[in-house]
Structures are given as structure tokens and as C-alpha cells.
N, C-alpha and C positions, 0 to 999 in steps of 0.2 A: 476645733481643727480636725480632729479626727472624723468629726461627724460629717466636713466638706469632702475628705476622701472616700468615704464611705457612699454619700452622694455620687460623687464622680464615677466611681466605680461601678454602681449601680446603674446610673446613666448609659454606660458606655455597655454592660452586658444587654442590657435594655435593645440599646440601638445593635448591634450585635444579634440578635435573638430577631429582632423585626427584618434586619437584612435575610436571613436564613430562610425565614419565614415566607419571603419573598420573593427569594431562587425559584427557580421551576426545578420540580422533584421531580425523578423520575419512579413511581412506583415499584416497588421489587419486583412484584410478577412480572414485567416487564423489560428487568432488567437481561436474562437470558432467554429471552422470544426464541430466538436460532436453535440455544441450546433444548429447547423446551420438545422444540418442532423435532428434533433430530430422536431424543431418544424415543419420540412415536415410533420412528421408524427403526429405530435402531436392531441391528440383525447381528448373530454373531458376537465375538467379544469386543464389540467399539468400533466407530466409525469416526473419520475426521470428517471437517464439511468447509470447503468456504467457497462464499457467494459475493454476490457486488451487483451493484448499478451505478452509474454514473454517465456523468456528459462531461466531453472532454472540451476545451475551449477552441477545439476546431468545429464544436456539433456533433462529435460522430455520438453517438448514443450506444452504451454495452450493458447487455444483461447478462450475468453467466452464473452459474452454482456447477462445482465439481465436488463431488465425495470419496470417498473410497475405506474399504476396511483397514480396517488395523493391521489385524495379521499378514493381511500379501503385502502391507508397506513393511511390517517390520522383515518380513521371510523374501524381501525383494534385494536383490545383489545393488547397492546403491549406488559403487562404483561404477557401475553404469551409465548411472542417470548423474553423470561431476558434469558434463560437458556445458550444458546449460547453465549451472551454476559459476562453473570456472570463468565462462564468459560475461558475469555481470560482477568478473571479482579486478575490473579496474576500473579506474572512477572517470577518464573517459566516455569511455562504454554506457556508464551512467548517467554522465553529461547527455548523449546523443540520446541514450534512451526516454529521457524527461524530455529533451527539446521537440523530438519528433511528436511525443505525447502533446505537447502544445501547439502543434501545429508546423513546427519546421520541416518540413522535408527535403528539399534539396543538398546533393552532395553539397552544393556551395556554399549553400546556406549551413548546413550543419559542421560544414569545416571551419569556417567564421566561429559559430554559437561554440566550437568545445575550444577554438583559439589551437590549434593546429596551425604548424608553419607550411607542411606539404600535404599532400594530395596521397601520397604513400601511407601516411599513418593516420589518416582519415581512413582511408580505403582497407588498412589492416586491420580497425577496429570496426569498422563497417561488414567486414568480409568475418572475424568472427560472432557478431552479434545475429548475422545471417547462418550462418552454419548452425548454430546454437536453436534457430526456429525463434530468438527476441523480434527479429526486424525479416520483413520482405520486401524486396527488392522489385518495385516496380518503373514502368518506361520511365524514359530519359534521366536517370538518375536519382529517382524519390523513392522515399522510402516511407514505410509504415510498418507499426507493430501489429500482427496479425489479431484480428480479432478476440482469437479463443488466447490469445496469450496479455490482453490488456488487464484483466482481473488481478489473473495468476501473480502478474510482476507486479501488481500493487499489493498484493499480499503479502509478497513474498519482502517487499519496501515495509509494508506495516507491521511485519513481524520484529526490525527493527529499525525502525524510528520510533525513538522514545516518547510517548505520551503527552501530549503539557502534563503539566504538574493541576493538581487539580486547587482550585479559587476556594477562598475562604470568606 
């Protein structure tokens, strides 16, 4: 009886060990390509870096890499730089900004997509996602996230939205 567990056991790390085997691995020198690239260049005491490409499902196509040093981020008055941030800190705000990202633009349309009753508090949350440089306000009422800002906010999303968990 013991020897049918033992069996079983063995079976199971068997098929266990074939599954893994199987995954696609991603080689370690591989695994920080970006970081690899950066400390070539890296100047000074450290540098941050982040980059993107993507195609969004309206088509539009963005490439963008921003960097900057360390120390003029950390020796930089931040309180400065809340405006932008304060304006992606209600989940409206967030609503409209993922909707336009997939294609919605109109005031109509995006007062529908966040479920807004008036035109007022569409038009507030529109008026600061525009002030803040997230959204530009183009003819008849449509709107887009400006180029150089589509990257940024997905970073700024992926810094926290938590990870899947990783498959075993």
C-alpha cells in the first residue's frame, strides 16, 4: 500500500516537472533588457527610464521613452508637480480616461460610458482632466489623450495595478 503512494506521488511530480519543462522560460539575461540598456548609459548618481509601445483599439499607434536623473527628481519641489496627479485621484476621471483610450470620444458618449446624470459633472471632470494636460479638447466636443501623455498614464496605471499572480 505504501508502495501505491509512493507510485502516485512520484507520478504526479513526474507530470509536475514535464509541465515546467514545457512553460516558455524566459532566460535571465533577458530578464532586465531595459535595465541592462540603461546602466550603459547611465550618468550621474542613477537615472529612472520608462518607455512603451502600443496600439490602442482605436489604431492610433505610440512610441515614447522618457528618462530623467535622480537627483533633479529627488532636489525637485513636488508639490508642484500634485496637479496632475490630484486630477487622476477620482475614479470617474478614470472612467473617462480608459474610455477615451478605447476609442470613445464624445461628450455624449463619454457621459453615457462613466453613467453621469448631467452634463455639469461630466463637464467638471472633463474640465479637470484638461487643465491637468490627461485630455485635449478637440472640435465639436471630442476628446483625446494627448500623445506624449498616453505612455506616461499607463505607467503611472502599471505602477499600481497589481501583477497576475504568477502560474505554477
Amino acid at each position: 500500500m505504501a508502495e501505491d503512494s509512493l507510485s502516485e506521488r512520484v507520478a504526479a511530480l513526474e507530470e509536475r516537472v514535464a509541465r515546467l519543462e514545457a512553460a516558455p522560460q524566459t532566460p535571465p539575461e533577458e530578464v532586465f533588457w531595459a535595465l541592462k540598456g540603461l546602466r550603459r548609459r547611465l550618468t550621474g548618481n542613477g537615472q529612472v527610464l520608462f518607455t512603451g509601445v502600443l496600439d490602442l483599439p482605436t489604431g492610433e499607434h505610440y512610441e515614447w521613452q522618457q528618462g530623467a536623473e535622480t537627483g533633479g527628481l529627488l532636489d525637485a519641489d513636488w508639490s508642484d508637480h500634485a496637479a496632475p496627479y490630484a486630477a487622476l485621484g477620482h475614479p470617474v476621471r478614470l472612467t473617462l480616461l480608459r474610455a477615451v483610450l478605447r476609442g470613445t470620444r464624445s461628450a455624449a458618449e463619454l457621459q453615457e460610458t462613466a453613467g453621469l446624470n448631467t452634463t455639469g459633472q461630466l463637464y467638471h471632470h472633463l474640465k479637470q482632466l484638461t487643465a491637468a494636460g490627461w485630455l485635449h479638447a478637440g472640435g465639436r466636443g471630442h476628446y483625446q489623450v494627448p500623445a506624449g501623455r498616453v505612455v506616461p498614464l499607463l505607467v503611472l496605471l502599471s505602477a499600481v495595478v497589481p501583477a497576475p499572480a504568477p502560474t505554477t
